[in-house]
C-alpha positions as CSV (number, residue, x, y, z in Angstrom):
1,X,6.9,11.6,2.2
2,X,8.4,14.1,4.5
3,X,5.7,14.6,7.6
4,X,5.3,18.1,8.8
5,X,4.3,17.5,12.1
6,X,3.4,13.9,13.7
7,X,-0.4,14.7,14.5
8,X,-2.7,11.8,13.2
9,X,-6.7,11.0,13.4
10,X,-8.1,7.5,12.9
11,X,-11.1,6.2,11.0
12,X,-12.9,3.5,12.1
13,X,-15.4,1.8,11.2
14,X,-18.5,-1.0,10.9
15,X,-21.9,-2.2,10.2
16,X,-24.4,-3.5,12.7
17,X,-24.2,-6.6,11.3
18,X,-20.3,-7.0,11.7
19,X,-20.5,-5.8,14.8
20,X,-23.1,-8.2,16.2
21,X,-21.2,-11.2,14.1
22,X,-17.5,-11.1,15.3
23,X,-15.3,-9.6,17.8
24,X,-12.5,-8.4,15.4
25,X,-14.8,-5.9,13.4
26,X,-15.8,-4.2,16.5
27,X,-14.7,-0.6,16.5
28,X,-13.1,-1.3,20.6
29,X,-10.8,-4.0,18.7
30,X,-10.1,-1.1,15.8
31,X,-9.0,1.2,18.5
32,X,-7.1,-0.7,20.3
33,X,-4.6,-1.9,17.7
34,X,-5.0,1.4,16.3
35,X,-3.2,3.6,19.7
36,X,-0.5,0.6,20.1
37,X,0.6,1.3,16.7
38,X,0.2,5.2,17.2
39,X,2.6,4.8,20.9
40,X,5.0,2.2,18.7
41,X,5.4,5.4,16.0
42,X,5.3,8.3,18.8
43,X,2.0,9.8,16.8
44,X,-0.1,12.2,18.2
45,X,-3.9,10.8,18.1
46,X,-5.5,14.0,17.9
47,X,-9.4,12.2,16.8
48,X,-11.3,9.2,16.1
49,X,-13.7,9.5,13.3
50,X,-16.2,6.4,13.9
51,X,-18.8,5.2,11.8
52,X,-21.5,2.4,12.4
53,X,-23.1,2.0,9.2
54,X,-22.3,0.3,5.3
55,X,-18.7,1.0,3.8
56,X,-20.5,1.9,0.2
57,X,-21.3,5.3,1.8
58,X,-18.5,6.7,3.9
59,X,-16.4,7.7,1.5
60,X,-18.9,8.2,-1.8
61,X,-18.5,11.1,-4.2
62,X,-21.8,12.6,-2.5
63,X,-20.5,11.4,1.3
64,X,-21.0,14.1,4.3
65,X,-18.4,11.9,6.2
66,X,-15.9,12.5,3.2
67,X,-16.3,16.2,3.5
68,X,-16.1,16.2,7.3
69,X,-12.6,14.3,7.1
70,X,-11.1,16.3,4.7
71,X,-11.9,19.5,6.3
72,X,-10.6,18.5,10.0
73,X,-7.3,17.8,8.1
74,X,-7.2,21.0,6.5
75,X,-8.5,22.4,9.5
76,X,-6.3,20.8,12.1
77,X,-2.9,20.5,10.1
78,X,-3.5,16.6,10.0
79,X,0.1,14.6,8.5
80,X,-1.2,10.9,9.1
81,X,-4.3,9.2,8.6
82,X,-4.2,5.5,9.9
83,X,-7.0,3.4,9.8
84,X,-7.1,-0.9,10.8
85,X,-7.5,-1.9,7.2
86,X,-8.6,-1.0,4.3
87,X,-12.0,-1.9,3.9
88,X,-12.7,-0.1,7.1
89,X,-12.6,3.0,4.3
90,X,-14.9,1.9,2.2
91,X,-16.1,-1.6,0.3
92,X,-15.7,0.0,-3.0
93,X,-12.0,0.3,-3.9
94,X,-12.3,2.8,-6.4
95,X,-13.7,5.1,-3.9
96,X,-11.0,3.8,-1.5
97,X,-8.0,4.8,-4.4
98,X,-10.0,8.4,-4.8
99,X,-9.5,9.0,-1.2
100,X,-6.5,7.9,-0.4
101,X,-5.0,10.1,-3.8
102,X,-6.3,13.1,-2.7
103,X,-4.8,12.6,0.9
104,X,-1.5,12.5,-1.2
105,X,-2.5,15.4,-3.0
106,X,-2.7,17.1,0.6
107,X,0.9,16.0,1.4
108,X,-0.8,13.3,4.1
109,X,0.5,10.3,4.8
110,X,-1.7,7.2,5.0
111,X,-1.2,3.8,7.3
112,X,-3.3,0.4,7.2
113,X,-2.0,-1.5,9.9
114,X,-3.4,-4.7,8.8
115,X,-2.2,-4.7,5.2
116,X,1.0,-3.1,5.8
117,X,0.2,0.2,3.4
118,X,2.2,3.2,5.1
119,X,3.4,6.1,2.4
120,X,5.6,7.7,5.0
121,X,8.2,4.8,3.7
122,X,9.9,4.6,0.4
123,X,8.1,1.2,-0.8
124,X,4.4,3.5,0.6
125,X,5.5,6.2,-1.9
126,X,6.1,3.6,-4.9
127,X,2.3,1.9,-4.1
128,X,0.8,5.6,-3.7
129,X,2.3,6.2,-7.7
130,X,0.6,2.7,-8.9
131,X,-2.1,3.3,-6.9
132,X,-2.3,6.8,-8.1
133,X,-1.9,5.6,-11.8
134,X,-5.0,3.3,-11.2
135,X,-7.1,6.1,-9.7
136,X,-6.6,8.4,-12.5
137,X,-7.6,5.8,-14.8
138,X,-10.9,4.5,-12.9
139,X,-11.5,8.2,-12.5
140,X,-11.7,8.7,-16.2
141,X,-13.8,5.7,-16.4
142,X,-16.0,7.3,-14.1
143,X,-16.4,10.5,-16.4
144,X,-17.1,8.5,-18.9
145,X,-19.7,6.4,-17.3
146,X,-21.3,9.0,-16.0
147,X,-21.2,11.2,-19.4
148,X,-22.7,8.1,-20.9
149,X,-25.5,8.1,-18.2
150,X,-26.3,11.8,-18.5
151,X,-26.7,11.0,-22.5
152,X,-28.6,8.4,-22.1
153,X,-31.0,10.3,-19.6
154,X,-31.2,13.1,-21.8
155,X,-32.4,11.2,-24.6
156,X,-35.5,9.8,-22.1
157,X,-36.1,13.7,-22.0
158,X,-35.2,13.3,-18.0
159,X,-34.3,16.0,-15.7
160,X,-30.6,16.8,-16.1
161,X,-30.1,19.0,-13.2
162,X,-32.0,22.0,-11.1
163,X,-35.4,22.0,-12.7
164,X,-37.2,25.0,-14.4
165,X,-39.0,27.2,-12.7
166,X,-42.7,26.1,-13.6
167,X,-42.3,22.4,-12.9
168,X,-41.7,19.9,-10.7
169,X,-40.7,16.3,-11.1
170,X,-43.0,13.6,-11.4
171,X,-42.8,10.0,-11.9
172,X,-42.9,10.6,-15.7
173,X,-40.7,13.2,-15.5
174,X,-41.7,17.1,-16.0
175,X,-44.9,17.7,-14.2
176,X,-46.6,21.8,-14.7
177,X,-46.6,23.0,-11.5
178,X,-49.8,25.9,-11.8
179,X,-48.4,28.4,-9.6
180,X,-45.1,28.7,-10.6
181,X,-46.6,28.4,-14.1
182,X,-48.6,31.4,-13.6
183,X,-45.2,33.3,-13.0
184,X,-43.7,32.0,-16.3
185,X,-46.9,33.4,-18.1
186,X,-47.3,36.7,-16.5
187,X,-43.2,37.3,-17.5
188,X,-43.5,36.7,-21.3
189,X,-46.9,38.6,-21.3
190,X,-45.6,41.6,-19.7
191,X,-42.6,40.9,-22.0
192,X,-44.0,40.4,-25.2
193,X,-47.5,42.5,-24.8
194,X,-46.8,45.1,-22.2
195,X,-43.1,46.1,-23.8
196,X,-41.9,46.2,-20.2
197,X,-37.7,45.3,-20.5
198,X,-35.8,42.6,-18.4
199,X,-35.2,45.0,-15.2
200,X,-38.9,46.6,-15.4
201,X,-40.2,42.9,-14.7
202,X,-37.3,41.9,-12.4
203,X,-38.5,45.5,-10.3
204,X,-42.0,44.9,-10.5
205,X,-41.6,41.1,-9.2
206,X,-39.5,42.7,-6.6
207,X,-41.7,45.5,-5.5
208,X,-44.6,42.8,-5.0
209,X,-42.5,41.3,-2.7
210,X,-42.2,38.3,-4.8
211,X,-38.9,36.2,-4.3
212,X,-36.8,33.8,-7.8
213,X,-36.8,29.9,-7.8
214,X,-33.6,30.2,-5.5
215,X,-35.2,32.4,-2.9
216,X,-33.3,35.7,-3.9
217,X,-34.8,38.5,-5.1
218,X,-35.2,38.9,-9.1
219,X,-32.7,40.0,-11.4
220,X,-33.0,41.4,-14.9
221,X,-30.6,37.6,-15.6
222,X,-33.5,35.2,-13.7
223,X,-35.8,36.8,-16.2
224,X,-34.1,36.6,-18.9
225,X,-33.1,32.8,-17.7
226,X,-36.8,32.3,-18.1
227,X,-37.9,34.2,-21.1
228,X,-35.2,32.5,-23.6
229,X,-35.2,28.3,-22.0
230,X,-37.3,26.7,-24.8
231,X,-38.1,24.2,-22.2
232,X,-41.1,25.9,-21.4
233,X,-42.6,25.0,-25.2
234,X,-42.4,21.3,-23.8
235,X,-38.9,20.8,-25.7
236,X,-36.3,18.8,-23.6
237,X,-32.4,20.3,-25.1
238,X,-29.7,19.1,-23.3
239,X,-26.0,19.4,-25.7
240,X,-27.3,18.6,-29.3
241,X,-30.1,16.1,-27.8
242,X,-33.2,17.4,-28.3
243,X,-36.6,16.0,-27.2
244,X,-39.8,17.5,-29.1
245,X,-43.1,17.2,-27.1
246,X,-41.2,15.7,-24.1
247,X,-43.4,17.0,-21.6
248,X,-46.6,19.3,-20.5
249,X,-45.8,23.1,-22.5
250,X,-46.5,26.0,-20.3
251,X,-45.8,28.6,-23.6
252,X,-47.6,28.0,-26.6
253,X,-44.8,27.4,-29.2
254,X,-46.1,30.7,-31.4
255,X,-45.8,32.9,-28.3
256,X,-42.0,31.3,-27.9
257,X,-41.2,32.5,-30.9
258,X,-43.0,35.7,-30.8
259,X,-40.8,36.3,-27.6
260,X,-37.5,35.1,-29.2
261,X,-38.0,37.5,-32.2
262,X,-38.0,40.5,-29.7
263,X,-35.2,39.6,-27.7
264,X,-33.2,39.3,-31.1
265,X,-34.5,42.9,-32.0
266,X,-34.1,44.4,-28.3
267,X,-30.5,42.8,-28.6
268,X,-29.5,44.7,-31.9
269,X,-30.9,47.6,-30.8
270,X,-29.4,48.0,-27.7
271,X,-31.0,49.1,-24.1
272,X,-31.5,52.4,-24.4
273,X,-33.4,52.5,-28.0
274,X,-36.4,50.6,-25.7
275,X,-36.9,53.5,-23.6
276,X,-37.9,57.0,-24.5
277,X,-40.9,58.5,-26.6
278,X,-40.0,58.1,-29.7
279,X,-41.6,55.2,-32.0
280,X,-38.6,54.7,-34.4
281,X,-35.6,55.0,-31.8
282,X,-33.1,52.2,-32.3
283,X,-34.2,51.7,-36.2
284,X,-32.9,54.2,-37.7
285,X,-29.9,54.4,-39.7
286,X,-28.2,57.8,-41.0
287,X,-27.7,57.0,-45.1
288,X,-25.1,60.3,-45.2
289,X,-22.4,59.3,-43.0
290,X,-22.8,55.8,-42.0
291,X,-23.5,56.2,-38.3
292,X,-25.6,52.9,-36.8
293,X,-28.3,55.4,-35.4
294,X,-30.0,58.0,-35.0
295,X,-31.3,59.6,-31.6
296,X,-34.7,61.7,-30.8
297,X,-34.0,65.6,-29.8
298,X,-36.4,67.6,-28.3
299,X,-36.6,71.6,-29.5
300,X,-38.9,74.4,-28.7
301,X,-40.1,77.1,-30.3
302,X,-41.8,79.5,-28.3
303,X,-44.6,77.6,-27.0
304,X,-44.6,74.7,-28.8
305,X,-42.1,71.8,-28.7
306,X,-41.3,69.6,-30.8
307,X,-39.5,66.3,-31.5
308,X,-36.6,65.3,-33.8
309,X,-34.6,62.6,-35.1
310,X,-30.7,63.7,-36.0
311,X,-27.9,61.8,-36.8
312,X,-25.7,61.8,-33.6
313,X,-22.7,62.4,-35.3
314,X,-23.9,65.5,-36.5
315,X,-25.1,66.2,-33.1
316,X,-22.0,65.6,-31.5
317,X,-19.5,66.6,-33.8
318,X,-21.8,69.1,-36.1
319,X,-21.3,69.2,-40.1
320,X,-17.7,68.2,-40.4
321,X,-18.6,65.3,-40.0
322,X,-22.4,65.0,-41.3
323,X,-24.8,67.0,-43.0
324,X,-28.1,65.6,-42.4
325,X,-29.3,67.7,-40.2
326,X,-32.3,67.3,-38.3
327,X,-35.4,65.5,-39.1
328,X,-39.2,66.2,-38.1
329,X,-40.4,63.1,-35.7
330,X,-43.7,63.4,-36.6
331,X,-43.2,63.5,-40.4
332,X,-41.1,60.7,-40.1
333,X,-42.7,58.7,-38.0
334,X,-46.2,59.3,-39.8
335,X,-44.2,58.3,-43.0
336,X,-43.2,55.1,-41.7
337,X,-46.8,54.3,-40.6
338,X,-47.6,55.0,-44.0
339,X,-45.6,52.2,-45.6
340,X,-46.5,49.8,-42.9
341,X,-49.9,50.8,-43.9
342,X,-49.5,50.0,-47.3
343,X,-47.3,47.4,-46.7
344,X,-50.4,45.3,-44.9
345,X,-52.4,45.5,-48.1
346,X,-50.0,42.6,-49.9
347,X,-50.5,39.5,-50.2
348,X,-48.0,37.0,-49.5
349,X,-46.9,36.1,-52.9
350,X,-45.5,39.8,-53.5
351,X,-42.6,39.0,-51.4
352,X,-39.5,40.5,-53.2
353,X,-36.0,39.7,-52.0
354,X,-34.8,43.3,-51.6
355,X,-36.6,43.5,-48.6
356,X,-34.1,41.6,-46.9
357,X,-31.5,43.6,-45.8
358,X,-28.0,42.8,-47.6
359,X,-25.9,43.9,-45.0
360,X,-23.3,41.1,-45.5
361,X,-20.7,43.0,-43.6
362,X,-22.8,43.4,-40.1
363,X,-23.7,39.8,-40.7
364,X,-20.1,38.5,-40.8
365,X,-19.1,40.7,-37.7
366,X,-21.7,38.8,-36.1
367,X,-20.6,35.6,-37.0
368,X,-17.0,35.9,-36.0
369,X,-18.3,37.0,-32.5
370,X,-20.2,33.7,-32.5
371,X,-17.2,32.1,-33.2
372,X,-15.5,33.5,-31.0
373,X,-18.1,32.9,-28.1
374,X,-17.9,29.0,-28.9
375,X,-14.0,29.0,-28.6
376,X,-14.6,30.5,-25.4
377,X,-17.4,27.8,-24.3
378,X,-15.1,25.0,-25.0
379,X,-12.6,26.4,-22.9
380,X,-14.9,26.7,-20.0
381,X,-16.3,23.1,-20.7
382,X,-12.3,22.0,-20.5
383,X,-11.3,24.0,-17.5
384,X,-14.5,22.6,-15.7
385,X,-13.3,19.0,-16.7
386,X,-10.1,18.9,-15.6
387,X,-11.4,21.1,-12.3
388,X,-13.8,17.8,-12.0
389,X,-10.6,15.4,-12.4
390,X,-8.3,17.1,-10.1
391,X,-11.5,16.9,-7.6
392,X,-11.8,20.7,-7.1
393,X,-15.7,19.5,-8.1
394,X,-17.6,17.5,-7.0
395,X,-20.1,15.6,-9.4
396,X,-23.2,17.2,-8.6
397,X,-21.3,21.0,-9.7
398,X,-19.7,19.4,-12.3
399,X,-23.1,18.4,-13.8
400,X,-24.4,21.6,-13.6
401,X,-21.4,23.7,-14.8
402,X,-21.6,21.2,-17.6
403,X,-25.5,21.5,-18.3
404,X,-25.1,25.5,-18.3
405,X,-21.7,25.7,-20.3
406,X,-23.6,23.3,-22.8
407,X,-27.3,25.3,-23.0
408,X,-25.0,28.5,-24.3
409,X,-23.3,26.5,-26.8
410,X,-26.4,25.2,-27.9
411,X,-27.8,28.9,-27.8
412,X,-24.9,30.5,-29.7
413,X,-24.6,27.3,-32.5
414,X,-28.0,28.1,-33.1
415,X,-27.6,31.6,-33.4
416,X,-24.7,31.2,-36.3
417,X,-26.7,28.7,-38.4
418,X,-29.1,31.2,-38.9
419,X,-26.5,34.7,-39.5
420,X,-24.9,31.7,-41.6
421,X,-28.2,31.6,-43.8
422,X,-28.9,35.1,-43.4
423,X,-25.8,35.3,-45.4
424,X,-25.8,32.8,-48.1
425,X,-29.6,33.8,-48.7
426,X,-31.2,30.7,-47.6
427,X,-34.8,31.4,-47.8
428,X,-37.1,29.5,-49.6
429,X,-40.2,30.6,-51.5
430,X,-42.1,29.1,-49.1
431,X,-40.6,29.8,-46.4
432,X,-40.6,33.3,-47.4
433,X,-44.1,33.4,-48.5
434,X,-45.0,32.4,-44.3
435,X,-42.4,35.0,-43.2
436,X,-44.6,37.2,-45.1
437,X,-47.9,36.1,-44.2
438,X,-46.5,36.5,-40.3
439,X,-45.4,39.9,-41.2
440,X,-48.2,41.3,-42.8
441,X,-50.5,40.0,-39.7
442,X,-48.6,41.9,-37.5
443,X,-48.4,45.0,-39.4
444,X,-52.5,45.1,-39.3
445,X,-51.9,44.8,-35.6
446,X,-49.6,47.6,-35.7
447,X,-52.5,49.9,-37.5
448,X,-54.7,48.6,-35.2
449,X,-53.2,49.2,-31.9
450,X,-53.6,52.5,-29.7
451,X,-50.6,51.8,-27.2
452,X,-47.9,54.0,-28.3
453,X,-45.2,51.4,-26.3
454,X,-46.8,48.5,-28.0
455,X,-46.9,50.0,-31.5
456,X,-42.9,50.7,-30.6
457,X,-42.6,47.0,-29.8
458,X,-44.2,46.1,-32.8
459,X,-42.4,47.9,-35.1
460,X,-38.8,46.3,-33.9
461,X,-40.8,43.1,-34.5
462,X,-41.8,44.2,-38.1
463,X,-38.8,46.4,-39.0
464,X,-35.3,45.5,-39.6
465,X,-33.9,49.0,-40.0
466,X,-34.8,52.6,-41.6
467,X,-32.2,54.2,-43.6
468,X,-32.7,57.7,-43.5
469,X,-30.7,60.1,-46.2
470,X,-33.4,63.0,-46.2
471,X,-37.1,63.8,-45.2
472,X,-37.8,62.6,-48.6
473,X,-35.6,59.5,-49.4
474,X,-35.9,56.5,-46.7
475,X,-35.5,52.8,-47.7
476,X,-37.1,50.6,-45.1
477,X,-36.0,47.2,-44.6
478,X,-38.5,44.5,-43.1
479,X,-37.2,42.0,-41.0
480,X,-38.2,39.0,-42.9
């Protein structure tokens, strides 16, 4: 190894016990033996780093010490470390092969004077490539010991990294903690019942003054974080491990659900469909030209205004390239009411398969994107390992890169089982006679409820899509 510079630091160290027991552990005896051999070399002995307490801890995966070392040599353009022996690094010699191959990583050289280790010489260099051979074996053994671990503890339902917002850990694992709880409630209430979006709660959480679990302020992501973890239902998912009744729920499981269907809908439609005055915005579907919606217009006529639905390519680009025209909200709307109206006197049994929407080619768009999404997971999971193995993380990040990469995989395998039955036409007579049953019960709440936004909300819940070709021929699709 070709040395840039002759500086050098030292690391010494002992226990209590050593040092009380015998003269040649002291860290005076270390020192001394430690500047004759840095005067016989001509080093420069820039720092001592001394240490009085167990060897299992200096240089540990989790060690402050570690850190501390390895930044001073970055720090101080460091070419030697020399130490007395080599259990004055550490009694584990793994952790002792780790160290010493990421010093050679650095371009550092490394000296024991009592066992005679020094990579500045040609016979160093050939033990640094066994001993680097070794480490990168016992630091595969380590991934997979502690891959096996995390396993194992997710199948006990334990806590596999930063715990949810709502909890805290207890000797039995997940414990409710009430007043975070209270925060988890009040966000899929004003979620699900008050139609407020993912940035209206963020804002509102913010303009109480109110800070996230990390002590930031809230972002339309930390509610969202929230909203969609099915921990909250008392289900422990870690990977494809997954714990049913695990711990304390803080969401009743039909709520959970309730919640999930809207985010699905609010997804398809988009952000800008949720906001406005019109009840059908984000629904509707022109039949004449093909285009995925159809946007609310506002005209006035003398002193009266009033509100439309037109296809926005015939809004944009006029008749050349569609003819419907313009639509009467208010007729249209009143008509949709009007089937969701009848629609609430069936009874389950009358479930017909063409209302499920056979749009096979949107279905199989969406499942190539899901595809695509996993291919892209597995190449973070990858790029995080092999960061993890080359020791640009450390085990704690590495955990939790792997926890998050593997809750989205989870998320989006889940999401292309179902577009995967969606497509083949999986749906059982029962199941679709409880589909039903759901449906019609929330399209008496519909009739029922005053609350324009919450009839809106509602109908995304109920209704798949309206295909509109004229004022008087509209297929409506529920979302079954």
């Amino acid at each position: 190894m070709k040395l840039t510079n002759n500086r050098a630091v030292a690391i010494v160290r002992v226990s209590t016990a050593e040092q009380a027991r015998e003269e040649r552990y002291s860290i005076p005896h270390q020192k001394t033996h430690i500047l004759e051999e840095c005067r016989h070399r001509s080093l420069d002995l820039v720092h001592f780093f001394e240490f009085v307490h167990s060897g299992a801890t200096v240089l540990s995966s989790a060690s402050n010490e570690k850190t501390e070392i390895l930044a001073f040599i970055r720090d101080y353009s460091i070419s030697i470390v020399i130490v007395h022996e080599l259990d004055r690094l550490s009694r584990s010699m793994l952790d002792t092969l780790l160290f010493v191959d990421e010093l050679n990583k650095l371009d550092v050289a490394f000296i024991s004077i009592h066992d005679g280790f020094d990579t500045t010489t040609a016979q160093g260099q050939l033990q640094m490539h066994i001993l680097s051979a070794f480490s990168e074996y016992f630091r595969k053994q380590l991934a997979s010991k502690v891959l096996g671990g995390m396993i194992e503890r997710a199948k006990q339902g334990k806590n596999m990294g930063r715990r949810p917002l709502g909890y805290k850990i207890g000797p039995q694992g997940y414990e409710v903690d009430e007043e975070e709880a209270k925060i988890v409630r009040l966000i899929h209430s004003m979620y699900l019942e008050q139609n407020m979006g993912l940035r209206g709660i963020a804002d509102h959480f913010n303009s109480m003054g109110l800070k996230s679990q990390r002590g930031n302020a809230w972002s339309h992501v930390s509610v969202r974080e929230i909203i969609e973890n099915e921990v909250y239902t008392g289900t422990f998912i870690w990977s494809n491990i997954r714990v049913e009744n695990n711990h304390p729920a803080i969401i009743d499981r039909h709520i959970w659900e309730k919640t999930q269907q809207r985010r699905r809908s609010k997804k398809a439609l988009g952000g800008r469909a949720q906001n406005g005055l019109y009840l059908l915005s984000g629904l509707l579907k022109c039949g004449v030209c093909g285009e995925s919606t159809l946007v609310g217009r506002h005209a006035r006529k003398g002193k009266y205004q009033y509100r439309y639905y037109t296809c926005n390519n015939y809004a944009s680009k006029g008749t050349s390239s569609c003819t419907s025209g313009y639509i009467r909200a208010d007729k249209l709307e009143e008509f949709v009411l009007k089937a969701v109206e009848d629609f609430a006197k069936q009874h389950p049994t009358e479930f017909r398969p063409e209302m499920i929407p056979s749009d096979h080619g949107l279905i199989k768009e969406k499942i190539e994107l899901r595809k695509k999404e996993l291919d892209r997971l597995k190449l973070m999971f990858n790029r995080a390992a092999e960061a993890y193995e080359e020791g640009q993380y450390d085990l704690d990040y590495f955990s939790y890169r792997k926890e998050q990469i593997l809750k989205q995989r989870t998320e989006v395998e889940n999401e292309l089982a179902q577009l995967e039955k969606q497509l083949n036409g999986e749906v059982s007579p029962e199941e679709a006679k409880k589909r039903m049953s759901q449906k019609i019960d929330l399209a008496n709440n519909i009739l029922r409820e005053k609350d324009p936004l919450k009839i809106k909300a509602r109908l995304q819940e109920l209704i798949d899509s309206i295909l509109v070709i004229a004022e008087d021929d509209v297929k409506i699709y529920i979302q079954l």
